[in-house]
NUNUVO-403760 format. One line per 5 residues: for each residue y negated, z, x of N, C-alpha, C. Coordinates in steps of 0.2 Angstrom, whole numbers, plus 5000, padded with zeros to 4 digits. Layout:
<atoms>
Y Z X Y Z X Y Z X ~ ...
</atoms>
This chain:
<atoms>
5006 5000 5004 5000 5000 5000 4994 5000 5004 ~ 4994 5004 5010 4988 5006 5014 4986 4998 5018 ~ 4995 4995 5021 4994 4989 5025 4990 4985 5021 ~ 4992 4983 5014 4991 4976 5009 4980 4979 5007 ~ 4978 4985 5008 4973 4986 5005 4968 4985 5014
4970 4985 5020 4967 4985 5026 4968 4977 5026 ~ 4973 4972 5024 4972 4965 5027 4968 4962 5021 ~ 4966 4965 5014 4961 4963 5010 4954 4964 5011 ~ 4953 4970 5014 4946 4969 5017 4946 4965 5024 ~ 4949 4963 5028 4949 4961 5034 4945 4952 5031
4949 4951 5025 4950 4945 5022 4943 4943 5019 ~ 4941 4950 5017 4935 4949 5013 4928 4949 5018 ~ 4928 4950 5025 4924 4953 5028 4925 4947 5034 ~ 4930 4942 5034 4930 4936 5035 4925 4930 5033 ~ 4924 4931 5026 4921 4927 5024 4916 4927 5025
4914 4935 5020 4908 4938 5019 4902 4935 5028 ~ 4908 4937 5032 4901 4935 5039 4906 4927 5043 ~ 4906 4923 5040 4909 4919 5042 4903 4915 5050 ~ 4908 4914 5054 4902 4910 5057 4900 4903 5055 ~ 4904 4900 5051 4900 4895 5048 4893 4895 5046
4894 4901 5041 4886 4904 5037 4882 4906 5041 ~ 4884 4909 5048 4878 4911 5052 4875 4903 5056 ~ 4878 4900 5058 4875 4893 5060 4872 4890 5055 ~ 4872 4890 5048 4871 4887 5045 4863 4890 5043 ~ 4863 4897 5043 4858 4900 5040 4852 4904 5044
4855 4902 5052 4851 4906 5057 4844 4902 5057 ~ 4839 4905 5058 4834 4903 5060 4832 4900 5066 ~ 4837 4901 5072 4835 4900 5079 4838 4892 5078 ~ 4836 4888 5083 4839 4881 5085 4845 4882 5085 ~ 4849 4880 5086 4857 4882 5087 4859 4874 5085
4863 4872 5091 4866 4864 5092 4874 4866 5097 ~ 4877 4861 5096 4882 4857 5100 4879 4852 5104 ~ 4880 4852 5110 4878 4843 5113 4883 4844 5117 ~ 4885 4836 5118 4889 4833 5122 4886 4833 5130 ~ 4891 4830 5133 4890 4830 5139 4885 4823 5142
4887 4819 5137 4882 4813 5135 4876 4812 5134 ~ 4874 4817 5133 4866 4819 5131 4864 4819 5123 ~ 4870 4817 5118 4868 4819 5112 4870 4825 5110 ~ 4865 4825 5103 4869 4831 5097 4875 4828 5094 ~ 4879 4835 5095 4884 4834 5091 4886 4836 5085
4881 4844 5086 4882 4847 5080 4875 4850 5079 ~ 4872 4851 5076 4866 4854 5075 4864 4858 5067 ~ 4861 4866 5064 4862 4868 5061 4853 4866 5057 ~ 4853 4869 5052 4848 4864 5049 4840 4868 5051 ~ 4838 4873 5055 4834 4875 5058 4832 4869 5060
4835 4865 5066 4835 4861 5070 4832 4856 5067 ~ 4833 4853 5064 4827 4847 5057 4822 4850 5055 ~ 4821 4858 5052 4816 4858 5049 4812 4860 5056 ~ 4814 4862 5060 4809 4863 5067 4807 4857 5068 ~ 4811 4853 5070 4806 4846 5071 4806 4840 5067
4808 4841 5062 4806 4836 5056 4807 4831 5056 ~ 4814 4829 5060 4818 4824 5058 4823 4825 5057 ~ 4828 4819 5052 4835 4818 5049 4838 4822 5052 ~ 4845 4825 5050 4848 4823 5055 4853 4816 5057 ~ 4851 4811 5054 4852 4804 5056 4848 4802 5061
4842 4804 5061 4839 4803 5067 4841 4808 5075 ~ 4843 4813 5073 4843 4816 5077 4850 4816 5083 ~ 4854 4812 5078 4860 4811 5080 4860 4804 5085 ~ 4857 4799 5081 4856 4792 5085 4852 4791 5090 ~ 4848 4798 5094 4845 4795 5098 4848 4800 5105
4846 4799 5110 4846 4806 5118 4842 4810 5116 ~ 4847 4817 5117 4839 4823 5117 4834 4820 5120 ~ 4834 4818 5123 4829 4818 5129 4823 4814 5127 ~ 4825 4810 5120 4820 4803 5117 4815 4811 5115 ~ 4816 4818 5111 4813 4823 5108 4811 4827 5112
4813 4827 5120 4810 4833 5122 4801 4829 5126 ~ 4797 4834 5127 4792 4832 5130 4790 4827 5136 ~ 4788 4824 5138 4789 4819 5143 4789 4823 5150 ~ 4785 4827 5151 4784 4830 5157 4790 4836 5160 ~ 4792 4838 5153 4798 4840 5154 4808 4838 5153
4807 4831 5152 4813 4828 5152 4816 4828 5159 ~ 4812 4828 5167 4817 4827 5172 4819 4836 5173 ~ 4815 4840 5172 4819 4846 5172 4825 4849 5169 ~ 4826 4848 5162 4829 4846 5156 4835 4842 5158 ~ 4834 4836 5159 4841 4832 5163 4842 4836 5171
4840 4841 5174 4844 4843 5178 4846 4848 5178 ~ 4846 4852 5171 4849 4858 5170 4855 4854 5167 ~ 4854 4851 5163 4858 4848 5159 4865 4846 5165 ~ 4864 4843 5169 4868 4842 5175 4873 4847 5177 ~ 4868 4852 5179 4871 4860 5181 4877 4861 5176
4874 4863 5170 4877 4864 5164 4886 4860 5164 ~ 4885 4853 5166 4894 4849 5166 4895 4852 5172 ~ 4892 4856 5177 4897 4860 5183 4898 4867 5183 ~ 4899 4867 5174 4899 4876 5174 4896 4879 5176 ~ 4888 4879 5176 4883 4883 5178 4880 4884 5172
4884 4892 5170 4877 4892 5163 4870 4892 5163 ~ 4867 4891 5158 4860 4892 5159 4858 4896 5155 ~ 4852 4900 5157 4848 4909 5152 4841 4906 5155 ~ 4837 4907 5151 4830 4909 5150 4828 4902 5153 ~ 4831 4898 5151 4826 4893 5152 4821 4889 5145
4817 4885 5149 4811 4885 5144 4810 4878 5143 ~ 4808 4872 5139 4806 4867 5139 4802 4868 5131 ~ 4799 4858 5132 4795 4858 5124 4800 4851 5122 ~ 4798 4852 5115 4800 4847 5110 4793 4846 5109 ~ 4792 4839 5105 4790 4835 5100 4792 4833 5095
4790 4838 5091 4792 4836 5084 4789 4830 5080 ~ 4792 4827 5074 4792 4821 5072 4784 4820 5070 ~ 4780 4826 5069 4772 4827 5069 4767 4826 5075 ~ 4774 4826 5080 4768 4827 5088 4766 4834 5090 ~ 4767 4838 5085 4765 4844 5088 4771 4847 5094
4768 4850 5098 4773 4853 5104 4776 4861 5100 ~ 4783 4861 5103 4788 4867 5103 4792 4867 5107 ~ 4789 4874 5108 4791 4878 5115 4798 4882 5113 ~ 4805 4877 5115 4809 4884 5116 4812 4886 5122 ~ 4816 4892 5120 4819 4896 5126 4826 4895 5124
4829 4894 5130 4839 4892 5130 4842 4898 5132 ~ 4849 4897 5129 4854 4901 5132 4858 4896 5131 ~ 4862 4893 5135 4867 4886 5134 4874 4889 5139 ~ 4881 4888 5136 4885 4888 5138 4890 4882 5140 ~ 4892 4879 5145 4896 4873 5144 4904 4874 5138
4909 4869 5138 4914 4871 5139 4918 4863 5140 ~ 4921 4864 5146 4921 4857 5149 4928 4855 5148 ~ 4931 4858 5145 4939 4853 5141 4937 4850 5134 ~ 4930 4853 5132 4927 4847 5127 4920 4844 5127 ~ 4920 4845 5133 4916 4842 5136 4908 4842 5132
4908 4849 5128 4902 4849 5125 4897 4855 5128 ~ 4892 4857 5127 4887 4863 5125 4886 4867 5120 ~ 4886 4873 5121 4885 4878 5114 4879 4881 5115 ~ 4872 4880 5111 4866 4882 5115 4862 4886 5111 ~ 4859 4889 5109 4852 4893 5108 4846 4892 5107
4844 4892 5105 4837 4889 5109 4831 4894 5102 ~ 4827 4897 5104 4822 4902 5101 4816 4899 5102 ~ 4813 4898 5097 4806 4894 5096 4800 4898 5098 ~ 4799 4900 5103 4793 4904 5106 4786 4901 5107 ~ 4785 4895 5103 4779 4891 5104 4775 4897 5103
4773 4903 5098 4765 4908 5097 4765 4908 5103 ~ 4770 4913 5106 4769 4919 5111 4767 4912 5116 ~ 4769 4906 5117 4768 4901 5123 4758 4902 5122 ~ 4758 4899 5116 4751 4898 5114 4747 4904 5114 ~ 4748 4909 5117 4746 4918 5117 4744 4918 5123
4749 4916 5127 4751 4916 5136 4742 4909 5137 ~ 4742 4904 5134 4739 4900 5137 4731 4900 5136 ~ 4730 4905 5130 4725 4907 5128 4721 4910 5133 ~ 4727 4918 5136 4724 4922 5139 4722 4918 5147 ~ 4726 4915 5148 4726 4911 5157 4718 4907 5157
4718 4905 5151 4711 4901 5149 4705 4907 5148 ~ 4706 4912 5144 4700 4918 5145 4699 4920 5152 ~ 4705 4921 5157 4705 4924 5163 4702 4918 5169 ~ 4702 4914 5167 4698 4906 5169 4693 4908 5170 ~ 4688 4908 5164 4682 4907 5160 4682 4915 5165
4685 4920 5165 4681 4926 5167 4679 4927 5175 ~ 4684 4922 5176 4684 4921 5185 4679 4918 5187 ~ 4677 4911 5183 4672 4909 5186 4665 4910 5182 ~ 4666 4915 5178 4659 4921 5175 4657 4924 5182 ~ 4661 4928 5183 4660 4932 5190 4660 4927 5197
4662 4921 5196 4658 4920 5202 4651 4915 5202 ~ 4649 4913 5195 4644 4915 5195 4636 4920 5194 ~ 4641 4924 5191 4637 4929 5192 4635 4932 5200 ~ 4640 4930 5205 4638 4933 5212 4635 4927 5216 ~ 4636 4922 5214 4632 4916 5216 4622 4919 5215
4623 4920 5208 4618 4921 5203 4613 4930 5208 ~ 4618 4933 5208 4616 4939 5213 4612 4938 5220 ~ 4616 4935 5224 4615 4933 5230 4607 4929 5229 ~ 4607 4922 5225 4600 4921 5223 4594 4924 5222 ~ 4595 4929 5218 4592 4933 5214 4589 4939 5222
4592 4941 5225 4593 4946 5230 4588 4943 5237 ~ 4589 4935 5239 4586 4931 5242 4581 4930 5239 ~ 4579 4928 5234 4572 4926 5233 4565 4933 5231 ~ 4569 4937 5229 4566 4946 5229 4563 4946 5236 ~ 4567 4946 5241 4565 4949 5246 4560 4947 5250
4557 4941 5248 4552 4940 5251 4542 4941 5247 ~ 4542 4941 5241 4539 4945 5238 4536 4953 5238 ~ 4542 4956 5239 4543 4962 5240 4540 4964 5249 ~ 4543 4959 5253 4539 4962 5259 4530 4961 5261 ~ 4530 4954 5257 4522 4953 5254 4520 4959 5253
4523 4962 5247 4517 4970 5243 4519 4974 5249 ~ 4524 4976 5252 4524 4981 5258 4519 4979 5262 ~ 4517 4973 5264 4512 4971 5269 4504 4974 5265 ~ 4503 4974 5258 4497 4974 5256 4497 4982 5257 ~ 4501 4986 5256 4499 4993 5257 4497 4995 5266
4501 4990 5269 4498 4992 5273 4492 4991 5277 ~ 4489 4986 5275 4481 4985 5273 4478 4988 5271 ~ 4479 4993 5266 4474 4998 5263 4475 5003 5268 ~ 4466 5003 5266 4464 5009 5271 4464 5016 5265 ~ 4468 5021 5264 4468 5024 5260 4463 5029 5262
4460 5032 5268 4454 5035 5272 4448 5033 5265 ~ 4448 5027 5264 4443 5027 5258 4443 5028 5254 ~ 4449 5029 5250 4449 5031 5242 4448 5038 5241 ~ 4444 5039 5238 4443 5048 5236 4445 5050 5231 ~ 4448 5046 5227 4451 5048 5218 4460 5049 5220
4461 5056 5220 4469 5060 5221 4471 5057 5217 ~ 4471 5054 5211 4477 5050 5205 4476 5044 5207 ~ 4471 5039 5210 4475 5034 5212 4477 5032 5218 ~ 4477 5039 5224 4482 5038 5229 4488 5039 5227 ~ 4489 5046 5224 4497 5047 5220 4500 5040 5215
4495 5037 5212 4499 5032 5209 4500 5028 5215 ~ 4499 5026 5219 4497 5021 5224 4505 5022 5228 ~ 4505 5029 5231 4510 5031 5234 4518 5031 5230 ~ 4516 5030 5223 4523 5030 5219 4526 5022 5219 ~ 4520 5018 5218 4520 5011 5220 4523 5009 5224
4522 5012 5230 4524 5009 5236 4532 5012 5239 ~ 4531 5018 5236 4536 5021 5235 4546 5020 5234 ~ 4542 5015 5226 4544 5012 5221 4548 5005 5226 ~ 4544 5003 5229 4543 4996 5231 4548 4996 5237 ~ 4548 5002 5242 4552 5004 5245 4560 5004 5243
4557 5007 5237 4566 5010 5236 4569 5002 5233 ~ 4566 4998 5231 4569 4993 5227 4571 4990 5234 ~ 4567 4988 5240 4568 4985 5247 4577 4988 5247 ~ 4578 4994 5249 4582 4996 5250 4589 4996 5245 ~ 4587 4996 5239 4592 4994 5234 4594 4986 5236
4590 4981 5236 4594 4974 5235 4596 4972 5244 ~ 4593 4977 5250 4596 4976 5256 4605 4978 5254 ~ 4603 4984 5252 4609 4988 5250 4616 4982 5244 ~ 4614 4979 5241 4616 4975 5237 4620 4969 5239 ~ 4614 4968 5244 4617 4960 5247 4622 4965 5253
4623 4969 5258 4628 4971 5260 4633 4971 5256 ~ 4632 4975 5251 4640 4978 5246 4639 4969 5244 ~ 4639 4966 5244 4641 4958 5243 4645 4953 5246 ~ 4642 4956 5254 4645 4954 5259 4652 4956 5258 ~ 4651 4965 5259 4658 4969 5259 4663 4965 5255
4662 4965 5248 4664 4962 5241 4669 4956 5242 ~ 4664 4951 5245 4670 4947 5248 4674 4950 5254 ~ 4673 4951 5256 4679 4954 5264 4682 4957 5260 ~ 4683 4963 5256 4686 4967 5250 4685 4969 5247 ~ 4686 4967 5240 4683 4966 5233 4684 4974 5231
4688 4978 5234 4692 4984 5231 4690 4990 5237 ~ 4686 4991 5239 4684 4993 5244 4682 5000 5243 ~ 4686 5007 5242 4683 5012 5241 4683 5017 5244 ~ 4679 5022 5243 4677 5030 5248 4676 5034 5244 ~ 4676 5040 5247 4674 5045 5240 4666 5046 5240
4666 5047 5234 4657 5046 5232 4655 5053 5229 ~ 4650 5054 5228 4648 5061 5226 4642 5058 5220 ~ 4645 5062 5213 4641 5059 5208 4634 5062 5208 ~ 4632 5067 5211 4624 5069 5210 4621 5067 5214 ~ 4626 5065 5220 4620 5058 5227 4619 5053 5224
4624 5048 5222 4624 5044 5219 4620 5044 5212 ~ 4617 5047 5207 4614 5048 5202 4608 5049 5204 ~ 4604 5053 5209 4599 5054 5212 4596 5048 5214 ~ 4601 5046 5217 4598 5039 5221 4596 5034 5217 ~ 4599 5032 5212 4597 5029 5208 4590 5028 5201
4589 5036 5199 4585 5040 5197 4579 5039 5200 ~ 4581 5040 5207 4571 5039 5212 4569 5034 5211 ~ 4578 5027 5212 4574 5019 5214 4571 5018 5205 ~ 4572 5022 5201 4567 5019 5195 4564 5026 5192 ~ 4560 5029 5196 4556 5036 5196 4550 5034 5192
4547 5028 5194 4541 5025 5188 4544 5024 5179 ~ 4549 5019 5180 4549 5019 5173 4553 5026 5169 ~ 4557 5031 5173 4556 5038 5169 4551 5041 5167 ~ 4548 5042 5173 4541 5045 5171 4538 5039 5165 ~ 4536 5035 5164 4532 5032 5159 4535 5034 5153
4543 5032 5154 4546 5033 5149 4547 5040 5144 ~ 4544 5044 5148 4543 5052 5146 4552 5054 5147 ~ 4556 5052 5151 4565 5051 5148 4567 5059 5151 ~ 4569 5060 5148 4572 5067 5149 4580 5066 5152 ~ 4581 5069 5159 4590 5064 5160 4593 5072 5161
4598 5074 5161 4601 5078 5163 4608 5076 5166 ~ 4609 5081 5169 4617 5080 5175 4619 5086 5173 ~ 4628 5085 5175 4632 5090 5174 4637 5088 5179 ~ 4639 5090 5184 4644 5086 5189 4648 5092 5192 ~ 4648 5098 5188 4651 5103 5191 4661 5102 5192
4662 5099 5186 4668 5099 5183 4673 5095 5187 ~ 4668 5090 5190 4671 5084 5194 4666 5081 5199 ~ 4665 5085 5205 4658 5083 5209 4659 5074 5213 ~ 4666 5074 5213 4667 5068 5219 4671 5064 5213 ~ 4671 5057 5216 4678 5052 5216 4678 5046 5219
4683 5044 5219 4686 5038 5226 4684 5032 5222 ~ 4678 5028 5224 4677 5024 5220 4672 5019 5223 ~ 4670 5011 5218 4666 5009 5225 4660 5009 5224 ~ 4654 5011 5232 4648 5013 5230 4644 5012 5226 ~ 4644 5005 5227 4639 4999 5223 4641 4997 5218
4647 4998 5216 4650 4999 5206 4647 5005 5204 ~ 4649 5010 5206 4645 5018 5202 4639 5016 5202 ~ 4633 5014 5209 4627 5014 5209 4625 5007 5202 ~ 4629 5003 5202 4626 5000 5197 4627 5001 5191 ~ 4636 5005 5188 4635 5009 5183 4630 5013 5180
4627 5020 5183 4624 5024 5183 4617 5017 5182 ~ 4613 5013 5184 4610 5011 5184 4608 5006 5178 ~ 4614 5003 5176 4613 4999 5170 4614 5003 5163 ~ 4617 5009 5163 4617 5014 5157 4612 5019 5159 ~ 4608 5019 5162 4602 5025 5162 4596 5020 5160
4596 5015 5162 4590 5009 5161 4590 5007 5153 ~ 4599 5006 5153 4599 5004 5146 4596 5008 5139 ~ 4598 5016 5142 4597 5021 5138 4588 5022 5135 ~ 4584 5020 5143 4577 5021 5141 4574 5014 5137 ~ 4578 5009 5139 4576 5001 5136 4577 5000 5128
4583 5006 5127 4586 5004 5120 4582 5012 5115 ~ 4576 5014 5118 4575 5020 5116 4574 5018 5108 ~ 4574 5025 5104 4571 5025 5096 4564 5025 5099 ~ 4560 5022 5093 4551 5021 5092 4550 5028 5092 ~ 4544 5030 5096 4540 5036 5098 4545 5041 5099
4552 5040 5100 4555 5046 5103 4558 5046 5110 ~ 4555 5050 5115 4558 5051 5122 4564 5053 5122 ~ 4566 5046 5128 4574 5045 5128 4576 5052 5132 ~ 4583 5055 5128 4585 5061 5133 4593 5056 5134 ~ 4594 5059 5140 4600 5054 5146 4605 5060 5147
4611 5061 5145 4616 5068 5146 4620 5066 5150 ~ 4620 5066 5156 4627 5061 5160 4632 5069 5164 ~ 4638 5069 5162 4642 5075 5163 4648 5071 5166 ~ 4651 5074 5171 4661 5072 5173 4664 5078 5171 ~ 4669 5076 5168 4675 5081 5167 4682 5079 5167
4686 5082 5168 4694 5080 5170 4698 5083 5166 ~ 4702 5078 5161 4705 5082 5157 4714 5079 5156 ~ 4718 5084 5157 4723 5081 5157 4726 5077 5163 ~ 4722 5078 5169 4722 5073 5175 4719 5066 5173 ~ 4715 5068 5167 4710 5062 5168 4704 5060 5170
4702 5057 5176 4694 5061 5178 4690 5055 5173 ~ 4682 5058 5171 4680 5055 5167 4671 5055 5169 ~ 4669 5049 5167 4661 5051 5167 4658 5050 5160 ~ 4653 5054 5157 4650 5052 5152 4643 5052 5152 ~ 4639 5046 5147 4634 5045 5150 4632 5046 5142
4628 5048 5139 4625 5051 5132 4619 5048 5131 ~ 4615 5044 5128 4606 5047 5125 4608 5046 5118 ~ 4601 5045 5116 4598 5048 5110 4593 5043 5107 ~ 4596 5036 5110 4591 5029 5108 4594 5026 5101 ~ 4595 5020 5099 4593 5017 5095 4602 5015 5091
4608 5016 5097 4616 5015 5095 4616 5009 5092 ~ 4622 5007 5092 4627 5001 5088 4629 5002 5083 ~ 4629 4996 5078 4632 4999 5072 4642 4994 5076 ~ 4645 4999 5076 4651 4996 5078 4656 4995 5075 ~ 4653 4993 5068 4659 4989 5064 4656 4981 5066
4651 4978 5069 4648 4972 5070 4648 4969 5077 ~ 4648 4976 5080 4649 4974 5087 4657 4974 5091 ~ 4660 4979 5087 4669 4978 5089 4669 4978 5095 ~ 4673 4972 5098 4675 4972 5103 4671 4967 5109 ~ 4664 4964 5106 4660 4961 5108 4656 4964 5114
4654 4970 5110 4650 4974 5116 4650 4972 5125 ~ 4655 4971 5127 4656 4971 5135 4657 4964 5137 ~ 4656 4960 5132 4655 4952 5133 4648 4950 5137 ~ 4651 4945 5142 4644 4941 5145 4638 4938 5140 ~ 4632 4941 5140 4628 4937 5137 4627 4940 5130
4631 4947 5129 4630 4947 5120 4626 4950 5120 ~ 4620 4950 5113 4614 4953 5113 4617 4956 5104 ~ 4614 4962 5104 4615 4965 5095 4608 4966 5095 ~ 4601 4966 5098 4596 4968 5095 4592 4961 5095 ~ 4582 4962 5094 4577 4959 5096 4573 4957 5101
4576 4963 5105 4573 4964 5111 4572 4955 5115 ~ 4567 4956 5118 4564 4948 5121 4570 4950 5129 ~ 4569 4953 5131 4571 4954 5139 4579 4957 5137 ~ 4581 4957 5133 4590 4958 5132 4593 4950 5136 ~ 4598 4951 5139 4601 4946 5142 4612 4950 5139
4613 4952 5140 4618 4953 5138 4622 4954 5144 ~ 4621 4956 5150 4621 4956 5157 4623 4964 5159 ~ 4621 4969 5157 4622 4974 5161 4628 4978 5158 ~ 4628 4978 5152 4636 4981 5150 4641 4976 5151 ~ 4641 4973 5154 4646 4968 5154 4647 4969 5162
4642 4969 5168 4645 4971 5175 4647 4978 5173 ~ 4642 4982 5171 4649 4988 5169 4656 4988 5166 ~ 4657 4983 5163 4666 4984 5160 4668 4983 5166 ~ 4665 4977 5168 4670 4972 5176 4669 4977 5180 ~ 4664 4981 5181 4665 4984 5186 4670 4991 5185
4670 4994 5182 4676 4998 5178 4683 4997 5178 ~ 4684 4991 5174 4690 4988 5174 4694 4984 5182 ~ 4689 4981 5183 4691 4979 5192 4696 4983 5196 ~ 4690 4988 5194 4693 4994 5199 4699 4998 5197 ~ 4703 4996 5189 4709 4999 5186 4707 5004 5182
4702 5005 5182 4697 5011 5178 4698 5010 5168 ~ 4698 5011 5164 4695 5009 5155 4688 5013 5152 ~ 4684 5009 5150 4679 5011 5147 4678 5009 5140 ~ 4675 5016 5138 4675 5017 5130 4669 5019 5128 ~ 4666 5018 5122 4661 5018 5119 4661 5022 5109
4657 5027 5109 4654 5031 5103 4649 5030 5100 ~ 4647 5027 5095 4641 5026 5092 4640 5025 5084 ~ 4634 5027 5084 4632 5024 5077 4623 5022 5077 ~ 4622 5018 5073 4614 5016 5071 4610 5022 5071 ~ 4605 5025 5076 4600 5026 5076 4603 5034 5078
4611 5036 5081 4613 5042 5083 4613 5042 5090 ~ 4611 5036 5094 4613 5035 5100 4619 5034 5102 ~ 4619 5032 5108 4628 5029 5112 4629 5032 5115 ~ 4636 5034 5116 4642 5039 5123 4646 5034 5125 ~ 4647 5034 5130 4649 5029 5134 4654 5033 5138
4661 5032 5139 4665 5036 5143 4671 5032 5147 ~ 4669 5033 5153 4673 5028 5159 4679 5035 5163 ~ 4682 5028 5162 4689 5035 5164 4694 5033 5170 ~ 4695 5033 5176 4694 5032 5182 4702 5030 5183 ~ 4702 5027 5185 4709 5026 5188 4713 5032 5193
4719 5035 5192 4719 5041 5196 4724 5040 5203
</atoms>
């Protein structure tokens, strides 16, 4: 009784997953080919992927269907294949009877006493179209960046000769004759000003130089030199700006990183903060590091004007993107800070809302 009930489900669980049905009903390509070069057997995926008979599909070489540039590679696996070489991961395209290109992936097995192929093949065109997207965005990104250092180096050259002009006119003034104490002290912030700028894009064009010799080029830095130094070389537009900046770098005074990416970090989100200020309200700047979880982190805070970030998503860090009015917005400084963050293995993150001001929070590679 037990035998006659154990070979009636064996019987019914036969059918039930027959391999017939599965050939029949699988999604993936799934063929027989000869050693000849045709189909011999092919499951009906195979027509609806590329959109011919299977009368068509029968009377011609695979090879009249696979892509042109890929048929001599194709015929040499194929080759391998009648020497008992199976083949895994491999890849070619089809042209379907629309022209469109498909991308599959094989798993092929010979069997050479019938001299056919039992093959596989999984239709990965998205992910192909995924892969060629990104290769094209990292194209475009590559040659962003090297225009932007072309655009640098430019910019760094033609500065320098202006700038040594006004160092010369200060030192034509005879200050001996000015008697009015505020416009020597402006005079002296001026020059001051002019100096430090001198030494920023001297300093710029070396970390340029370094750049190319080695793009990755790090030491450890100390955030409150670094912050300072920065802060002097735009001492005039604080002060006008009335901006109130504070520091907090108890938590995490140092990090291994490179000089001239934090100096321009610190320098494009402290600038940003006072450019993006609210009307009649003095920008306050809260810049703090903390490590938490063995994540070391820098945050940089004001009280300007924010983003509304359901509009700006994931655009923010794009070259050239502007979200306000502003005449002198170019879409340039948040954008060297991602690169330069991200370059470096680092992730940067952004809080905001319209008119609550922005946090910014960069988190270091460890």
């Amino acid at each position: 009784m037990s035998t006659t009930n154990t070979t009636k489900q064996e019987v019914d669980l036969e059918r039930a997953f027959s391999l017939e049905d599965f050939f029949e009903t699988s999604p993936d390509f799934m063929c027989i080919a000869g050693f000849d070069g045709y189909f011999k057997s092919i499951n009906p995926a195979v027509s609806q992927l590329l959109g011919y008979s299977e009368e068509e599909l029968f009377s011609r070489p695979i090879n009249d269907f696979i892509f042109e540039a890929d048929q001599d590679k194709t015929a040499s696996a194929r080759i391998n294949l009648t020497k008992k070489v199976g083949l895994f991961n491999f890849e070619n395209r089809y042209v379907s009877k629309a022209g469109t290109i498909i991308w599959l992936h094989w798993t092929s097995h010979p069997v050479e006493d019938k001299q056919v192929i039992y093959a596989i093949g999984k239709n990965v065109t998205a992910k192909k179209e995924v892969e060629l997207e990104r290769k094209k965005h990292l194209k475009m990104l590559t040659q962003s960046n090297t225009d932007l250092l072309k655009l640098a180096y430019a910019n760094a050259h033609d500065l320098r000769s202006p700038i040594n002009n006004l160092l010369s006119v200060f030192d034509l003034i005879d200050t001996t004759k000015i008697t009015d104490g505020e416009t020597l002290e402006l005079l002296e912030i001026v020059e001051q000003s002019t100096q430090n700028l001198k030494k920023t894009i001297t300093e710029a064009m070396k970390s340029l130089d370094k750049k190319n010799a080695n793009d990755k080029q790090l030491e450890l830095l100390n955030f409150e030199s670094s912050a300072k130094d920065v802060i002097t070389s735009i001492h005039s537009l604080v002060h006008h700006s009335q901006a109130k900046i504070t520091t907090d770098f108890t938590d995490l005074p140092t990090i291994k990183f490179n000089k001239a990416a934090l100096h321009s970090i610190f320098l494009n989100l402290i600038t940003n903060a006072i450019k993006y200020a609210k009307r009649n309200v003095a920008p306050e700047i809260h810049i703090k590091t903390q490590e938490i979880d063995g994540v070391k982190q820098l945050i940089i805070q004001d009280n300007g004007i924010g983003f509304d970030m359901s509009v700006v998503k994931d655009k923010i860090f794009g070259l050239h993107q502007t979200f306000n009015s502003y005449e002198d917005s170019t879409g340039i400084g948040l954008y060297l800070v991602y690169n330069h963050v991200m370059h470096l293995g680092g992730k940067i993150g952004l809080e905001s809302e319209v008119d609550q001001g922005a946090k910014f929070m960069i988190s270091f590679k460890s």
